[in-house]
N, C-alpha and C positions, 0 to 999 in steps of 0.2 A: 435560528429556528427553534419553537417550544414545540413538545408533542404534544399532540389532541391528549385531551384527557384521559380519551377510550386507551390511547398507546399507554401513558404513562400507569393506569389502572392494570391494563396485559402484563407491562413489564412487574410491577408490585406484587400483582399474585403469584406471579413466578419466583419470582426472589423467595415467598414466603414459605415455600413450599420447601421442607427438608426431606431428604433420605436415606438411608442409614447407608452407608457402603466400606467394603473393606479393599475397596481399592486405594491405590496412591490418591490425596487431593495437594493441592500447592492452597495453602491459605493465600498468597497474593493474587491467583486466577479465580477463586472464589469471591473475593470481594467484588470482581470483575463480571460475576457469572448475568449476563439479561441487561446489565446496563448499558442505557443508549449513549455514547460517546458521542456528541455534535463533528461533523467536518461541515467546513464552508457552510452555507447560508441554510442548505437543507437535507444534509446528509447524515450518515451516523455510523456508526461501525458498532456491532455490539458480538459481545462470545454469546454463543447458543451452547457450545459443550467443548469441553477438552480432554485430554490423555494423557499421563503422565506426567514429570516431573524433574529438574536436574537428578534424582537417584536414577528418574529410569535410563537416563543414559549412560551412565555410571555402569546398572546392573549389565542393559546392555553389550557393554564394549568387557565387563568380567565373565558375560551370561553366568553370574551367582544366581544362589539361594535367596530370594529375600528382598532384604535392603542390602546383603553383603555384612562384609566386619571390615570394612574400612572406617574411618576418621572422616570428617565431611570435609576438615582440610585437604586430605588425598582425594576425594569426590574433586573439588575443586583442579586441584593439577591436571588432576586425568582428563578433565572436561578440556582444559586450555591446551593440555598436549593434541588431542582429538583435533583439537579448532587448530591448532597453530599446522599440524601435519595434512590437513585436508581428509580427515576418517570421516566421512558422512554417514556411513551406517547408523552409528549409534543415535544419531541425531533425528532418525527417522521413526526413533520409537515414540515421538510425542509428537500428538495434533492435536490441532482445534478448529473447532467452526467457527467461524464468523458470517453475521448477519449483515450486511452492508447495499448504504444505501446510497448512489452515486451516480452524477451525470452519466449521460452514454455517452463521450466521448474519453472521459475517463476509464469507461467499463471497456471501450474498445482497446486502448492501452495497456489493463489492466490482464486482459484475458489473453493477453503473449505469453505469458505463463502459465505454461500446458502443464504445470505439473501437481494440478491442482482439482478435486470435484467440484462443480461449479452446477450452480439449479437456478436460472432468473425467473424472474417476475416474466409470466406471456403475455404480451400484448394481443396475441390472437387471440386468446380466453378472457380475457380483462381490460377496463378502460385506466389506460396511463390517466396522473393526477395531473391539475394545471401548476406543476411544481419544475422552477427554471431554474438553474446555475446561472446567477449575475457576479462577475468579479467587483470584489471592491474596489474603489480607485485607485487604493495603491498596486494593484496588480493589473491597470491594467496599462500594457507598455508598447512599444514598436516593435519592429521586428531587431533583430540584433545584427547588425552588421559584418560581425567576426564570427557569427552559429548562427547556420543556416536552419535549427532547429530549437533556437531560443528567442528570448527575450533581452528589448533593449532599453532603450531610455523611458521615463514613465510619463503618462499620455497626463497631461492639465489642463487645469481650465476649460474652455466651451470646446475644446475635441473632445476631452474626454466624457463632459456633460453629452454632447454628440452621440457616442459612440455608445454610452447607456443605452440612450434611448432607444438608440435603433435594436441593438440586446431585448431591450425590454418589447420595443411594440413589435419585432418580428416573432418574436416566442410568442406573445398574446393570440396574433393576428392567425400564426400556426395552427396554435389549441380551436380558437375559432372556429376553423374550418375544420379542423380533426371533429370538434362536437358536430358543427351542421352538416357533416357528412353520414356519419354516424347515427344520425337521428332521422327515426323514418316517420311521417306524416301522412296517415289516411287519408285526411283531406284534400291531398295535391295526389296523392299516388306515389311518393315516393319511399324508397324500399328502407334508404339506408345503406350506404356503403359496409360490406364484411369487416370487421376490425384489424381482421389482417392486410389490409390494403390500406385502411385510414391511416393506421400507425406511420404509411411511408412517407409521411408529408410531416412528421414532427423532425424539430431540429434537434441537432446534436447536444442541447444544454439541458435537456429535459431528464427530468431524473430517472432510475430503472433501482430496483434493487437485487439480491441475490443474497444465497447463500454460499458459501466458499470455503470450504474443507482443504487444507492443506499441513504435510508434517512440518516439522521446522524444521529439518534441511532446507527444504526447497521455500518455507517461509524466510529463512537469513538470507537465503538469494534474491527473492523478492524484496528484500528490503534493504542488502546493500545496495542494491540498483534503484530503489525508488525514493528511499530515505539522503539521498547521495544530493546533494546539494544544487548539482546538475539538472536531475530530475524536474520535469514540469511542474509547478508549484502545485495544481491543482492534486493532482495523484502521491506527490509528498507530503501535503498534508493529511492524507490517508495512512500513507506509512509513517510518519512520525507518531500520529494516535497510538495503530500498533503498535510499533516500537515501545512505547511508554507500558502498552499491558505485557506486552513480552516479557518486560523487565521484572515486571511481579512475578508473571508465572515460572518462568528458570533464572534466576540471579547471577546463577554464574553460567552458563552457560551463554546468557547475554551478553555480561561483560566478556566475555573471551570474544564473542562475536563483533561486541564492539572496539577490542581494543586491535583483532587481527586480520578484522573485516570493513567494519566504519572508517576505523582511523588508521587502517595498515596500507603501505605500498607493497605493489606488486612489482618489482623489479625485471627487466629483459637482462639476458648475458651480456648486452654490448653495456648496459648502464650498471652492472655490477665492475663489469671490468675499464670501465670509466671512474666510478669510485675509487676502486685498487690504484689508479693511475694516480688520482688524485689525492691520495693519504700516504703513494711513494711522493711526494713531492710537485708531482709533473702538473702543468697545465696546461687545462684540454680543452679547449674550441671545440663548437658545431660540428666544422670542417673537418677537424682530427678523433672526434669521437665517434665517427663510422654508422652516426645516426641523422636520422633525416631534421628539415627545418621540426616538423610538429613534433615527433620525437624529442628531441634538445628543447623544447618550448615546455614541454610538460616535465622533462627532468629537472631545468633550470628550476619552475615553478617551486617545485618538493625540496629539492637540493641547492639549488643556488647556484 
């Protein structure tokens, strides 16, 4: 998707506009600040404003003076000590807004995560665009056999040609009626359906947008969970975008996040003291490591 002209002029003016300030800025959320990031076919994520910086967690977790008189190397440790011991405090002195634009059925996944301000676009006050979520054809698949909540083998040829179309002409055929409802005619007498009632007859692929203020604590939560490989492809490629401005905005704090939250295991007592078993020598089966079938499924997987 390209933005309309009118979008890309908004965002320009905004960019161009400087102001003096003597608060913390991060040069990499700045480069960041009003640009529309594309998701899927018609979506975007863009930062509207942020809050501080890896010092301010830093100052935070010291509550110094300042910037402090540490070293940005000791910035650094303290930051991965914080993340590795689970101190979330410190982590709650920076936010940011984000501007996003996203199917509602993504938006409905999206807003499980109460720990967040959140303002959408009304559909009571305003008329939704004729703007649909269509999966590309590599995404789009069966059901999964083994995840009663995933994806399986991927749909080809005239199924999948099939299964477009019906995407495409029931989302048209929706809007369709969403307009001729909505539109009143002197000539016959008709009033017009309220907007808030038209809206209940669009489908779930239809876009919405919102604003989304959230700290990055509860931002790294949202995104081990969403950026997580598992996650539904459509709402991961949401959080992988962020992911990528994250990185600009706190460096290290990200990578702490990625290296003990992305990439880290979370271990049970019964699969720690399955390891110890197993670096004394011993071998340990399913049946003898006091863990269930899916348990031992998901250990094997990590550990072997």
């Amino acid at each position: 998707m390209s933005l309309t002209p009118e979008q890309q002029a908004e965002i320009e003016a905004q960019r161009s506009e400087t102001r003096p300030t003597l608060r913390a800025t991060a040069p990499g959320m700045e480069a960041h600040l009003y640009t529309a990031h594309l998701v899927l076919d018609h979506g975007l994520v863009r930062v509207i404003d942020y809050m501080g910086d890896d010092s301010a967690i830093t100052q935070a977790a010291r509550v110094s003076y300042g910037r402090g008189t540490k070293a940005v190397s000791d910035d650094r440790g303290l930051i991965r000590y914080l993340m590795r011991h689970w101190h979330s405090t410190p982590f709650e002195m920076c936010e940011v807004k984000f501007h996003v634009k996203l199917p509602v059925f993504v938006a409905r996944q999206w807003i499980r995560h109460r720990t967040a301000n959140v303002n959408e676009y009304s559909a009571r006050y305003s008329i939704l665009d004729r703007e649909f979520y269509i999966p590309a054809p590599d995404q789009l698949a069966a059901q999964s056999r083994v995840n009663n909540q995933g994806r399986g083998q991927v749909l080809e040829g005239a199924e999948a040609a099939r299964v477009l179309d019906l995407l495409r002409e029931d989302a048209m055929r929706a809007y369709d009626h969403y307009e001729d409802m909505l539109t009143p005619d002197e000539a016959t007498g008709k009033l017009g359906l309220a907007r808030e009632l038209a809206r209940m007859n669009l489908p779930a692929n239809i876009y919405t947008q919102w604003y989304w203020k959230v700290d990055l604590h509860n931002l790294f939560h949202f995104l081990r969970l969403r950026a997580d490989a598992h996650a539904q492809y459509e709402i991961r490629a949401y959080a992988e975008t962020i992911c990528a401005i994250t990185r600009d905005w706190v460096p290290n704090a990200y990578q702490a996040f990625e290296d003990y939250r992305l990439g880290g295991v979370t271990l049970s007592g019964q699969a720690v003291g399955v390891l110890k078993r197993r670096l004394a020598g011993e071998e340990v089966t399913q049946e003898t490591s006091g863990m269930s079938k899916g348990e031992w499924r998901e250990f094997t997987a990590v550990w072997g």
